[in-house]
KEKOLKE-187304 format. One line per field, with one value per residue (C-alpha): x, z, y; residue number from 1; chain; residue in three letters. Coordinates in Angstrom, 3 decimals, decimal comma, padded with zeros to 6 digits. Layout:
N
px	[X	...]
pz	[Z	...]
py	[Y	...]
n	[NUM	...]
chain	[A	...]
res	[ALA	...]
This chain:
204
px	[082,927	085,309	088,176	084,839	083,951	087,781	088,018	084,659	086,145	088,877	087,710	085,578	088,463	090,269	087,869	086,958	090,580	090,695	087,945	089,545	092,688	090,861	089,255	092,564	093,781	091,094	091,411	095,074	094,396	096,148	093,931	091,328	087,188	087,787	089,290	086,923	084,122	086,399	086,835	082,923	082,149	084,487	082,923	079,383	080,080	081,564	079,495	081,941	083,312	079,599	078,781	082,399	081,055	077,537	078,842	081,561	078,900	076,421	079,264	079,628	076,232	075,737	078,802	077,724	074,488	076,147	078,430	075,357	073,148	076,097	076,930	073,665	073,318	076,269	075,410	071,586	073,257	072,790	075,589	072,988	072,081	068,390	066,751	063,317	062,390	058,858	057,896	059,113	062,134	065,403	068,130	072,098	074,144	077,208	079,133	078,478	079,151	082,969	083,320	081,820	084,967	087,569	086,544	087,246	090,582	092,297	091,925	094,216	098,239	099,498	097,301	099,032	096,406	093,204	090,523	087,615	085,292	082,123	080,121	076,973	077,618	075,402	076,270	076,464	078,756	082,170	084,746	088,322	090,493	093,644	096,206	099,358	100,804	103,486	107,234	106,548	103,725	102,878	100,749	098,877	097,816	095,936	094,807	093,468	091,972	090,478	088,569	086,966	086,238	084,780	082,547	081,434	080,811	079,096	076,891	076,278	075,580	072,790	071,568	071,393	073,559	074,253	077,587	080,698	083,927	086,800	089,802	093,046	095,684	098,814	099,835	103,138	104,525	106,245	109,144	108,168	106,115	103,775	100,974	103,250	104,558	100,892	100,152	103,302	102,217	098,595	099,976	102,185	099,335	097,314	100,343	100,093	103,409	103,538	104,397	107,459	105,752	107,655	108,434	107,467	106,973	106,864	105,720	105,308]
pz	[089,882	087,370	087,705	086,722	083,785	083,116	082,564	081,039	078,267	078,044	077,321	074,751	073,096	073,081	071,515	068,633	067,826	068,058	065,379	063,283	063,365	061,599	059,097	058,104	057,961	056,187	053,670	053,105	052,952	055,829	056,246	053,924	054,299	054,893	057,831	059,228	058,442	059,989	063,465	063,657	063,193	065,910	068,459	067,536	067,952	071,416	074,738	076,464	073,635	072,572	076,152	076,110	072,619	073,734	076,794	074,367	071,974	074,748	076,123	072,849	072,159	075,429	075,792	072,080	073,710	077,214	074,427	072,270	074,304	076,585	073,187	072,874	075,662	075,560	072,441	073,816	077,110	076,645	077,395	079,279	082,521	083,670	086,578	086,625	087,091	088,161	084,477	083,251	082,717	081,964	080,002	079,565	077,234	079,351	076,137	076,240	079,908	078,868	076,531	079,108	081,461	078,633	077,830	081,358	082,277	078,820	079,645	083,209	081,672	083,963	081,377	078,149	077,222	078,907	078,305	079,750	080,545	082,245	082,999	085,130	088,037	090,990	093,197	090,784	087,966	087,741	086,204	084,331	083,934	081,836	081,901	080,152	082,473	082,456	084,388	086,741	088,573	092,288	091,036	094,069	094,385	091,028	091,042	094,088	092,792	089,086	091,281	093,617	090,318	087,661	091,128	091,507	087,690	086,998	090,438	089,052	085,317	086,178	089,392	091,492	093,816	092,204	094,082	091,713	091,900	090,230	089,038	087,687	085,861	084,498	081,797	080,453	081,983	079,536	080,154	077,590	077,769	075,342	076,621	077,649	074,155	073,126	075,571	074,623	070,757	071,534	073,589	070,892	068,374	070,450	070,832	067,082	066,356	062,812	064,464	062,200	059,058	056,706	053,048	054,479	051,841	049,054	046,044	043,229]
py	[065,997	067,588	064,897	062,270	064,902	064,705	060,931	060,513	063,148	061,227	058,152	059,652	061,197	057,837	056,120	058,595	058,584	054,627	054,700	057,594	055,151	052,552	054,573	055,601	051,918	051,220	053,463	052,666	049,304	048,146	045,321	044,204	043,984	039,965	040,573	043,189	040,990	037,858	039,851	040,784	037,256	036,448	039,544	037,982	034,982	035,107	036,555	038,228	039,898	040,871	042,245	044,047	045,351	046,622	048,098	049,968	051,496	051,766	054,161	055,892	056,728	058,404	060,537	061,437	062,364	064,113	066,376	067,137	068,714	070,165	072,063	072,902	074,343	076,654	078,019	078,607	080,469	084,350	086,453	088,614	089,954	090,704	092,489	093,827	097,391	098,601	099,039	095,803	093,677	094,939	092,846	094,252	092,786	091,149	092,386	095,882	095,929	094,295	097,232	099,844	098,387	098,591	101,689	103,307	101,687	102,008	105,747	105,064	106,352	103,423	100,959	099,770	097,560	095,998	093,228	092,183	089,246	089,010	085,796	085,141	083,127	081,600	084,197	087,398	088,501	087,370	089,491	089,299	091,770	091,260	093,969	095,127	097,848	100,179	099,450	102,623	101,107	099,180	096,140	095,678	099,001	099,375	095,904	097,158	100,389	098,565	096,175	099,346	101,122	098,099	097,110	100,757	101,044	098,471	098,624	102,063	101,041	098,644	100,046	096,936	096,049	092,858	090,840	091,158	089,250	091,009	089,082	091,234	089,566	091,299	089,570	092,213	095,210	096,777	099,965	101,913	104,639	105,174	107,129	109,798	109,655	110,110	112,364	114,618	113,955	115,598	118,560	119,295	119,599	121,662	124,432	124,272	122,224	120,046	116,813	115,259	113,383	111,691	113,561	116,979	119,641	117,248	117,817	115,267]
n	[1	2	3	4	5	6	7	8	9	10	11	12	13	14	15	16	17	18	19	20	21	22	23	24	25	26	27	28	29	30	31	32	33	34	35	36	37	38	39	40	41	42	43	44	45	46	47	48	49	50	51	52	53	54	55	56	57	58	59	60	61	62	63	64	65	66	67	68	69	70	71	72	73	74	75	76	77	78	79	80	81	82	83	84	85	86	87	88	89	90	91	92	93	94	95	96	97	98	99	100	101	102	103	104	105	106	107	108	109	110	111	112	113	114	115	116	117	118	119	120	121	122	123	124	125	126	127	128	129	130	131	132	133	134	135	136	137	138	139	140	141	142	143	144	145	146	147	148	149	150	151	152	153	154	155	156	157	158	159	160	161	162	163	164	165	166	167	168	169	170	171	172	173	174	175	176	177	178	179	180	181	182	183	184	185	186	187	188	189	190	191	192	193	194	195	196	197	198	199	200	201	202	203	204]
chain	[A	A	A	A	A	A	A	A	A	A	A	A	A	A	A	A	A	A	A	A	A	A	A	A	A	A	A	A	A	A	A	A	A	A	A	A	A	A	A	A	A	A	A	A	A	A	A	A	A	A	A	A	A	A	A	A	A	A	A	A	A	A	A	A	A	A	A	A	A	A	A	A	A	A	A	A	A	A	A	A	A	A	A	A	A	A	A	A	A	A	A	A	A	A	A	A	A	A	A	A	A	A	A	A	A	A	A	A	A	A	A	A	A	A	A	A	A	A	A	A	A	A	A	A	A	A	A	A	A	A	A	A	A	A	A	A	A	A	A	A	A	A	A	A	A	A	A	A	A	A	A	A	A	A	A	A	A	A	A	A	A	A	A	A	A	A	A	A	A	A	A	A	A	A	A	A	A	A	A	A	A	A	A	A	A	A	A	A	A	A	A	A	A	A	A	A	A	A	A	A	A	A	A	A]
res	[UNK	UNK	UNK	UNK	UNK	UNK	UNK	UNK	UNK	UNK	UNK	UNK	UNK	UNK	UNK	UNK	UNK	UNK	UNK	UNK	UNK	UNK	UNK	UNK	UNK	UNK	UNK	UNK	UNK	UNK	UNK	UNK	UNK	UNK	UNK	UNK	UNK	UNK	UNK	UNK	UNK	UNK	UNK	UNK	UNK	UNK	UNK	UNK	UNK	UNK	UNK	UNK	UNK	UNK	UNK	UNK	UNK	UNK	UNK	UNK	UNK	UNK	UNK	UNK	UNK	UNK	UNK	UNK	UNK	UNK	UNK	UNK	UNK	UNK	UNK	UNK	UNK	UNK	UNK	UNK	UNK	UNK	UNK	UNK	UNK	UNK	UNK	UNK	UNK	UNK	UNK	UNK	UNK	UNK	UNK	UNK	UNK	UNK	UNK	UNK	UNK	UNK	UNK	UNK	UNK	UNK	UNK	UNK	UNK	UNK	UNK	UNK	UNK	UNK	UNK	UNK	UNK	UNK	UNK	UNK	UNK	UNK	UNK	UNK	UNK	UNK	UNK	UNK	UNK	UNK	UNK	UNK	UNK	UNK	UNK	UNK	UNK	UNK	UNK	UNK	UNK	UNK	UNK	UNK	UNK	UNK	UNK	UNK	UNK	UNK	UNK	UNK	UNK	UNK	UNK	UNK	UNK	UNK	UNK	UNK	UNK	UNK	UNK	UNK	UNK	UNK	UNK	UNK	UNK	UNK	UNK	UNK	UNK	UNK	UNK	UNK	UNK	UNK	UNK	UNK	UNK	UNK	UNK	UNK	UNK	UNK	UNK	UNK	UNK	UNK	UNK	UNK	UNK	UNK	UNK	UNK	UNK	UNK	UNK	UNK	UNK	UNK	UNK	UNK]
């Protein structure tokens, strides 16, 4: 089904370009409104190129009509997820959830960096995790411990026990290590220490 979707787009993009090719070489005068009108009166007045002609903007105007309303129904979809509670129906923002997740892994010191994407799927909520971790760290093992903990969370966060698919993907692992520069940075505030700032004591 997708390699069909694949060629149908395709084709579609062929052809707009075909026509935005002509509008150019029409503009530029690369052939003149003579012979435009010379090779529609040659396409009308043979069948086969008149059926190869229909068929073409047959084709057009129902891709055109396949990408409209597939638009439209992307931007319609809400980025929601909805259960319903004794009282009444309860709706969660999918993006608030993706911030909820962010929120608790940036805190991990083996996290540089983190992102998050939640979608509704047939068979419950699918979820991406992109990471930038930290040299000093075993992949597999806090791949393995995110997905445990984003499940648990957002089990927890909704209530239902709603079937979650958790995706990790380390994108960078960098050697540096900033948190425990940040973490070092904070300590040193709390003893009371004037972290080093630039122009200290200076007086204009």
């Amino acid at each position: 089904m997708n390699f069909i979707k694949t060629i149908f787009y395709f084709f579609y993009v062929a052809l707009v370009l075909l026509i935005s090719v002509v509008g150019i070489a029409f503009a530029f005068r690369f052939f003149s409104v003579n012979e435009l009108g010379e090779l529609f009166r040659l396409v009308q007045s043979n069948q086969e190129l008149r059926l190869i002609f229909g068929a073409l903007a047959s084709f057009v105007g129902l891709t055109t009509f396949v990408v409209y309303f597939k638009f439209r129904s992307g931007m319609k979809e809400d980025k929601v997820i909805a259960f319903d509670n004794p009282s009444g129906r309860v709706s969660v923002s999918l993006s608030a959830l993706e911030d909820l997740v962010r929120r608790m892994l940036i805190r991990l010191v083996e996290i540089r960096d983190v992102s998050a994407n939640i979608t509704v799927a047939k068979d419950g909520l699918k979820v991406i995790i992109r990471l930038v971790l930290g040299s000093e760290v075993s992949v597999p093992e806090i791949s393995s411990n995110i997905q445990k903990s984003v499940i648990k969370k957002i089990q927890a966060t909704i209530g239902v026990d709603e079937q979650i698919d958790v995706a990790v993907y380390v994108t960078k692992i960098i050697a540096e290590n900033v948190k425990d520069k940040s973490i070092a940075g904070s300590a040193a505030s709390d003893e009371g220490q004037d972290p080093t700032v630039p122009f200290h004591g200076y007086r204009p």
